[in-house]
C-alpha positions as a Markdown table, in Angstrom:
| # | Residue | x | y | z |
|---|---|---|---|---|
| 1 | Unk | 0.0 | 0.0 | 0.0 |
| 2 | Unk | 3.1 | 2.0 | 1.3 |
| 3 | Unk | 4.6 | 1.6 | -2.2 |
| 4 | Unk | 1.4 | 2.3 | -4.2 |
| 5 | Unk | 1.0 | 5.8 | -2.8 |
| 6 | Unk | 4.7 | 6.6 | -3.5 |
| 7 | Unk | 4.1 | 5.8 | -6.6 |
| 8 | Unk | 1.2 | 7.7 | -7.3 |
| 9 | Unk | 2.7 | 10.8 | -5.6 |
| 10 | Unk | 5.8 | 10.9 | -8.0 |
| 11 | Unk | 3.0 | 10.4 | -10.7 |
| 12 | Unk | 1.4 | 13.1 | -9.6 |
| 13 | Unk | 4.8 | 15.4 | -9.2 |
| 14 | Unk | 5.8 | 13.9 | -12.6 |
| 15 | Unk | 2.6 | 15.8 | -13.9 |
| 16 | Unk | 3.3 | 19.0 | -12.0 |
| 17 | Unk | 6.4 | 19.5 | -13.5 |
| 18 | Unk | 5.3 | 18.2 | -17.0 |
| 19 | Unk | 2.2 | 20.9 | -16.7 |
| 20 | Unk | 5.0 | 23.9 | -15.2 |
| 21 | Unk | 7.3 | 22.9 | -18.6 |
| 22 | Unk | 4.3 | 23.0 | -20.8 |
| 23 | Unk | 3.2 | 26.5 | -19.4 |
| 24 | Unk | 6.9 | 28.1 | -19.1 |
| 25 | Unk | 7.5 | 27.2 | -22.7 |
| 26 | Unk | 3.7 | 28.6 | -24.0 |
| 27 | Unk | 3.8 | 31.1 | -22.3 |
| 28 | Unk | 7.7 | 32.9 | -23.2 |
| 29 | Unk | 6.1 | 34.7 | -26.3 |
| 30 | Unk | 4.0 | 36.8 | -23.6 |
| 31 | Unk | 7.1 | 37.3 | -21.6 |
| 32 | Unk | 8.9 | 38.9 | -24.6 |
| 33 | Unk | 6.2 | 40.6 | -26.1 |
| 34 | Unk | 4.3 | 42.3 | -22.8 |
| 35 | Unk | 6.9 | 41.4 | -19.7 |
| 36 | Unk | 6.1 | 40.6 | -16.3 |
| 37 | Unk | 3.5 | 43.6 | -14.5 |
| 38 | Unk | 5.2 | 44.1 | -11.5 |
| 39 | Unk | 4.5 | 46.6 | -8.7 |
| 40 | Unk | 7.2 | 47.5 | -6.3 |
| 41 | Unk | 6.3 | 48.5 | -2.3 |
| 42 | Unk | 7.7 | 49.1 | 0.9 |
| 43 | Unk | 6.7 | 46.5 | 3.1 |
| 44 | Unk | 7.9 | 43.1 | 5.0 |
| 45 | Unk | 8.2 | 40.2 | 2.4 |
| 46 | Unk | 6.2 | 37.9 | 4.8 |
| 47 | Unk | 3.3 | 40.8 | 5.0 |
| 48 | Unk | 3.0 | 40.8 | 1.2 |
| 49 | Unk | 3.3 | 37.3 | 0.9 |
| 50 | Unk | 0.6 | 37.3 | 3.9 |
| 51 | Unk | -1.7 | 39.3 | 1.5 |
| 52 | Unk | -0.9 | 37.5 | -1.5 |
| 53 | Unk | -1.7 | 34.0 | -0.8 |
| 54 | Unk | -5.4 | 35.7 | 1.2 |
| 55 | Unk | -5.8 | 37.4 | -2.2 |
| 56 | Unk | -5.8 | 34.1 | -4.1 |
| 57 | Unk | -8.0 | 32.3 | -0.9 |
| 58 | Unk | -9.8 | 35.3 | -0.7 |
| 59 | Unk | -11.7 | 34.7 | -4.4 |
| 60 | Unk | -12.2 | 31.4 | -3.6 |
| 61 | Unk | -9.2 | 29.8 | -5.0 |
| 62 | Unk | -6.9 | 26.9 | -4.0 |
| 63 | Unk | -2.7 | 27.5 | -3.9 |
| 64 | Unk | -2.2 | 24.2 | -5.9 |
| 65 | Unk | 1.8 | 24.6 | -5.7 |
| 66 | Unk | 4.3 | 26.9 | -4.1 |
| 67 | Unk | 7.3 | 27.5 | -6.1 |
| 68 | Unk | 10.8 | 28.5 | -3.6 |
| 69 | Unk | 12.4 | 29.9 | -6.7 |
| 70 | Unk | 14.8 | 31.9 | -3.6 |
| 71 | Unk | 15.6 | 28.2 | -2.4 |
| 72 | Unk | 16.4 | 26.7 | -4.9 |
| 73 | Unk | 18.5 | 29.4 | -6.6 |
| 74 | Unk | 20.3 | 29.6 | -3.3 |
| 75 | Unk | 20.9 | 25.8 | -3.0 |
| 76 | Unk | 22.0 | 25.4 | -6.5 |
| 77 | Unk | 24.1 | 28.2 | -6.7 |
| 78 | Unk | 27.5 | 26.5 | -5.9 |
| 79 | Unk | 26.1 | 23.3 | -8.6 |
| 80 | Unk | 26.7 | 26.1 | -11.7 |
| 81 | Unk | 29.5 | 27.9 | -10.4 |
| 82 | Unk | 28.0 | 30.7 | -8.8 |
| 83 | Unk | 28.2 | 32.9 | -5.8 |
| 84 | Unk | 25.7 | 35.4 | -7.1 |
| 85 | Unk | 22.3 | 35.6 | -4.4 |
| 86 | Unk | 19.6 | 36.5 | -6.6 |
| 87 | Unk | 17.3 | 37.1 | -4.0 |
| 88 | Unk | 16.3 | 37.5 | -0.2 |
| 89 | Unk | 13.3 | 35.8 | -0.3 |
| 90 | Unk | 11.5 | 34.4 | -3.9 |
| 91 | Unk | 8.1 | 32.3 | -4.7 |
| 92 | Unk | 5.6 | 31.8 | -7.3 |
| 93 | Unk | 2.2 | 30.4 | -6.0 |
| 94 | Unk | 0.4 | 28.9 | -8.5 |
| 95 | Unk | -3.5 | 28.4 | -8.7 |
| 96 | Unk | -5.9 | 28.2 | -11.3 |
| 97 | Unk | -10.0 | 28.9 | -11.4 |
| 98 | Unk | -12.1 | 26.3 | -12.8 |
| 99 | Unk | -14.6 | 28.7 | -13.9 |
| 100 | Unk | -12.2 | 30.3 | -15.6 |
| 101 | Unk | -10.0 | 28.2 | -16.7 |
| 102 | Unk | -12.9 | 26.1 | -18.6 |
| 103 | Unk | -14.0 | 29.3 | -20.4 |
| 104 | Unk | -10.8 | 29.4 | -21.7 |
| 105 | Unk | -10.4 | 26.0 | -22.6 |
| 106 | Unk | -13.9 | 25.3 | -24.0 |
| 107 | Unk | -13.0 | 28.9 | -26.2 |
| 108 | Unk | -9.7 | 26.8 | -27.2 |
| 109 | Unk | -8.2 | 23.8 | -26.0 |
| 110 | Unk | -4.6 | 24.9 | -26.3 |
| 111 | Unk | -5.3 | 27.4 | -23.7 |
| 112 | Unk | -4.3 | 24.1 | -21.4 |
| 113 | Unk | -1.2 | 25.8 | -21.6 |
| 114 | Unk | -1.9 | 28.8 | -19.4 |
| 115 | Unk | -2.9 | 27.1 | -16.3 |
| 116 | Unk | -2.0 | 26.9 | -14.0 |
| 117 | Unk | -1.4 | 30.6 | -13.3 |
| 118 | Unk | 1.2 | 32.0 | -11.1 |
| 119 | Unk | 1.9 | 35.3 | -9.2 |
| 120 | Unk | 5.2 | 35.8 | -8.0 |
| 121 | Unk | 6.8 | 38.0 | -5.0 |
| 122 | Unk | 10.6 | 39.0 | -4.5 |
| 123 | Unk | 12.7 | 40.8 | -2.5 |
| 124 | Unk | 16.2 | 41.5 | -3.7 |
| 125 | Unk | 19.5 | 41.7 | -1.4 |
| 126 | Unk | 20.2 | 45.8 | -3.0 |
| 127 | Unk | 16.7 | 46.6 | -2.2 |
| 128 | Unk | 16.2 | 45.3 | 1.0 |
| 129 | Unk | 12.9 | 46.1 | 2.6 |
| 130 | Unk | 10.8 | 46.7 | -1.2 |
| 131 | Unk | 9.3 | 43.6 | -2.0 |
| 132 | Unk | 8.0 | 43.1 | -5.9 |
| 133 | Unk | 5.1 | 41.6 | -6.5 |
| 134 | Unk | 3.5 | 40.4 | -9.5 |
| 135 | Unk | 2.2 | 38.5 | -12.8 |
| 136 | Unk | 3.3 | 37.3 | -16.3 |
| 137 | Unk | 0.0 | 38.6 | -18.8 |
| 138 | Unk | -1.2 | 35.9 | -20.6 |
| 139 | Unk | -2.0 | 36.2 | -24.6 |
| 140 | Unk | -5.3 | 37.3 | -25.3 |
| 141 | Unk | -5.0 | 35.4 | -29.0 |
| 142 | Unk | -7.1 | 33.1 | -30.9 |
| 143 | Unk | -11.1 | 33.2 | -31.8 |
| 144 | Unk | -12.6 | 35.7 | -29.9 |
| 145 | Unk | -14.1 | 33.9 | -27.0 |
| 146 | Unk | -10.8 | 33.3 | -26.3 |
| 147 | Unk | -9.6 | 36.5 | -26.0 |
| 148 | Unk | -12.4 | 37.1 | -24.0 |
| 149 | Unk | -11.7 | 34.3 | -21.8 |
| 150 | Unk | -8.2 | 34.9 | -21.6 |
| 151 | Unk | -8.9 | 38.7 | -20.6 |
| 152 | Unk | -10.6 | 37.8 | -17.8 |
| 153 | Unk | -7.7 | 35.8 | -16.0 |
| 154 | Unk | -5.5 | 38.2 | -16.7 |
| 155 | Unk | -8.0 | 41.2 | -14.4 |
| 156 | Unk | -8.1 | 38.1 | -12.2 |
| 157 | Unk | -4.1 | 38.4 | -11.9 |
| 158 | Unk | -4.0 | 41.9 | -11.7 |
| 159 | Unk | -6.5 | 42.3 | -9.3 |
| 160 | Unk | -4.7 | 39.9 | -7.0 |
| 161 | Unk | -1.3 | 41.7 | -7.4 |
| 162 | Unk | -3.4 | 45.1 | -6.6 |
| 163 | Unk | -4.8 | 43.3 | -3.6 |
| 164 | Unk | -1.2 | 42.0 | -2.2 |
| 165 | Unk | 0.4 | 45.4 | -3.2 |
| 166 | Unk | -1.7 | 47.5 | -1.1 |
| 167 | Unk | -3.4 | 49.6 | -4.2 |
């Protein structure tokens, strides 16, 4: 039984990363084209964190995955040669919204590729005390019930960045 549920749980981490791949690749044209929206303030990390993740709980949304990019930068460092910190403190929660999420796909199925969605927070060792906060747009592309569809996630993401920022 022992081994059946270790089994299924590296099946299920298997999927996670397959899914995080799938979405990082899809999703670079947005990065180059718009960027990441990011909003910059003065305030602890673990406050805006605080107010991030109750922004996402707070619509009714599950945190499916928290990403310690910080961590794991900071772990790895010495593996590549580096002595470089990136980063005080770094994550990416990821969620999605099945409401969402289904208008998007039933608009196109390739829209798989956008979810789950992520907001990120940072704070940075030459700016200590300003955390950023923030989200990668998604393209609004295809028919246009996608567009539509794909719209509304990304007011969903701003709207939660707002929230976490404090505007």
């Amino acid at each position: 039984m022992a081994q059946h549920s270790q089994r299924q749980g590296l099946a299920w981490r298997r999927l996670a990363a397959a899914c995080l791949a799938a979405y990082a690749v899809s999703a670079t044209p947005a990065l180059a084209a718009d960027g990441p929206q990011i909003s910059q303030v003065e305030r602890s990390y673990e406050d805006v964190r605080f107010d991030l993740e109750n922004a996402i709980i707070n619509r009714g949304l599950v945190i499916d995955h928290i990403s310690n990019v910080g961590e794991m930068l900071a772990r790895t460092a010495a593996d590549v040669g580096s002595e470089t910190q990136v980063f005080v403190n770094a994550e990416a929660l990821l969620f999605c919204s099945a409401r969402l999420s289904r208008a998007a796909m039933e608009a196109a199925p390739e829209n798989v590729a956008f979810c789950p969605y992520s907001v990120f927070l940072y704070e940075t060792p030459d700016a200590p005390g300003k955390v950023s906060v923030g989200y990668r747009p998604l393209p609004e592309q295809g028919s246009e019930a996608s567009r539509a569809a794909i719209a509304e996630v990304n007011a969903l993401l701003a709207g939660i960045v707002e929230e976490a920022g404090g505007e």
